[in-house]
C-alpha angles and dihedrals in degrees: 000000000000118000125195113189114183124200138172095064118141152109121305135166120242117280086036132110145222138196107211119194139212117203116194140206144160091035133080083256085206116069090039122100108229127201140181112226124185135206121194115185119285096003129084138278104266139183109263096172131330122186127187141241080264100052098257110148129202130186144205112244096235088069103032111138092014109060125059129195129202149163130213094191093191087060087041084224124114124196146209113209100198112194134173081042115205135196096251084057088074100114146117108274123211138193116224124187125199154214135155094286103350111091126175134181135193130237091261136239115247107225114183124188117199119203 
């Protein structure tokens, strides 16, 4: 069965930074598009980064120009490197991985910024 394990997750002050990790198992990691989601309390679930079995990558507005995600296919793990950290991007942060219509998610990383 697919297994997502996240990791990185923490508590950093404003300005900082964090590399958070997905580690995958049970799927041809692949040829699966893999994504970071976030969920901060009382709001949604929303679209942080999301990059695809080709390595295309797509980002929320609200990162642009401070995450970063990756994949390093041979290690089945992708990243998201998040820099210039702020205080709205205190959430629970979740790794989705994705095909066609399967669709898994991991248990999520709580990261907390504090101002």
């Amino acid at each position: 069965q697919v297994q997502l394990v996240e990791s990185g997750g923490g508590l950093v002050q404003s300005g900082g930074s964090l590399r958070l990790s997905c580690a995958a198992s049970g799927i041809i990691f692949s040829i699966f598009h893999m994504g970071w989601y976030r969920q901060a309390p009382g709001k949604q679930r929303e679209l942080v980064a999301r990059i695809t079995s080709g390595g295309t990558a797509n980002y929320a507005d609200s990162v642009k120009g401070r995450f970063t995600i990756s994949r390093e296919d041979a290690k089945n793990t992708v990243y998201l490197q998040m820099n210039s950290l702020r205080p709205e991007d205190t959430a629970v942060y979740y790794c989705n991985a994705a095909l066609r219509a399967l669709s898994s998610w991991g248990q999520g990383t709580q990261v907390t910024v504090s101002s």
